[in-house]
C-alpha positions as CSV (number, residue, x, y, z in Angstrom):
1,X,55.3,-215.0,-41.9
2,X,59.2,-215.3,-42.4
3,X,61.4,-215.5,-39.3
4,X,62.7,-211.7,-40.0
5,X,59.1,-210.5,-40.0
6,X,58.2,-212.2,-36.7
7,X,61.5,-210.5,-35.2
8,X,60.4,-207.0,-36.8
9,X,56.7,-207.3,-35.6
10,X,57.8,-208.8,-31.8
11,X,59.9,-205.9,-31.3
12,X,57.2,-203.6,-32.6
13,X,55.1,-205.0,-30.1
14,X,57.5,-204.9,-27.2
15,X,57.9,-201.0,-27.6
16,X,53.8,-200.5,-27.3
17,X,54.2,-203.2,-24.3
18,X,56.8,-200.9,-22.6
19,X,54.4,-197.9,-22.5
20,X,52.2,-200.1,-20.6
21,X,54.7,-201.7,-17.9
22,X,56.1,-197.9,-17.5
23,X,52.7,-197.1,-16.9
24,X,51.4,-199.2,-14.3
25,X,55.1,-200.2,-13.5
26,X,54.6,-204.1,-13.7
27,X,55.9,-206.4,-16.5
28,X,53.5,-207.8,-19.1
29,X,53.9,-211.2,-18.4
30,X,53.0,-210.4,-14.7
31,X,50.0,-208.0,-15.8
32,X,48.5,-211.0,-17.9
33,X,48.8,-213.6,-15.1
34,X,47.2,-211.5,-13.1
35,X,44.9,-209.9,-15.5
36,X,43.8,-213.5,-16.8
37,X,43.3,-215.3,-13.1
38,X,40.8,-212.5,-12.1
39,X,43.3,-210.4,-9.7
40,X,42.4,-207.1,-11.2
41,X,38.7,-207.5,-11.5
42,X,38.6,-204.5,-8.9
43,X,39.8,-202.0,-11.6
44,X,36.8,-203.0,-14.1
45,X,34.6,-200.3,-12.7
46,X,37.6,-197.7,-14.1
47,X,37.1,-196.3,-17.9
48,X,40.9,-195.5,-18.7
49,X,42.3,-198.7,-16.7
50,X,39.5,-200.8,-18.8
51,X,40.3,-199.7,-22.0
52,X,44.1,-199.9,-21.2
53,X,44.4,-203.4,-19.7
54,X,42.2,-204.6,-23.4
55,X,44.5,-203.5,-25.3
56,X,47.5,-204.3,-23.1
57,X,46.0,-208.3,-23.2
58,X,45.3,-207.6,-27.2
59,X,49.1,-206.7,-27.7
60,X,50.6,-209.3,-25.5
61,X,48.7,-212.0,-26.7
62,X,49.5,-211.1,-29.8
63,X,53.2,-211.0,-29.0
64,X,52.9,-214.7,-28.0
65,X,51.4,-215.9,-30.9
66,X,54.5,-214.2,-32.9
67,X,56.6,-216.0,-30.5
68,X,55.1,-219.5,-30.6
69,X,55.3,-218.8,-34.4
70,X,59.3,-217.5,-34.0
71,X,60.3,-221.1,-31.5
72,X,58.0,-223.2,-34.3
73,X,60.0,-222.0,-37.1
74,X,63.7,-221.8,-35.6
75,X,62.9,-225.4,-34.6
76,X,62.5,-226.6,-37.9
77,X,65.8,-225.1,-39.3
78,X,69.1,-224.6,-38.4
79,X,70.0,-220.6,-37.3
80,X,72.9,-220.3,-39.5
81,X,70.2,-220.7,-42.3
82,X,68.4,-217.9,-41.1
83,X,70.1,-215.6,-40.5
84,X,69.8,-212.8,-42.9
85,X,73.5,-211.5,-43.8
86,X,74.7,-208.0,-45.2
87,X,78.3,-207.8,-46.1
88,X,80.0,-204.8,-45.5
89,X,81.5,-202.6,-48.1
């Protein structure tokens, strides 16, 4: 995946991440710190806070691999090379 696409997709991901921090009204790297060392095992036993905090975990995972992937490849070249230009009429 080009360094364009990895933008395009992290901010696609960010916008379904927002719902989820406007929601329960904590950021996602906070949720998944939490989520991950077993401070919100209490909410298990809820259907709608289950399903939720899955996919919340799903999407922000997946937003750090696209960032790992962004770093890796921004490392390996120099920005002015990737940025994508437009001119203006």
């Amino acid at each position: 995946m080009e360094i364009h696409e990895l933008v395009l997709e992290m901010k696609l991901l960010e916008r379904r991440l927002t719902l989820y921090e406007e929601k329960y009204g904590v950021l996602s790297e906070d949720f998944y710190a939490a989520l991950t060392s077993g401070q919100l095992s209490r909410y298990d036993e809820f259907d709608e806070t289950r399903t939720d905090f899955s996919r919340w975990k799903g999407i922000y995972e997946t937003w750090l691999r696209r960032k790992q992937a962004y770093v890796k490849q921004l490392g390996e070249r120099e920005l002015a090379s990737t940025l994508r230009f437009q001119p203006s009429y």
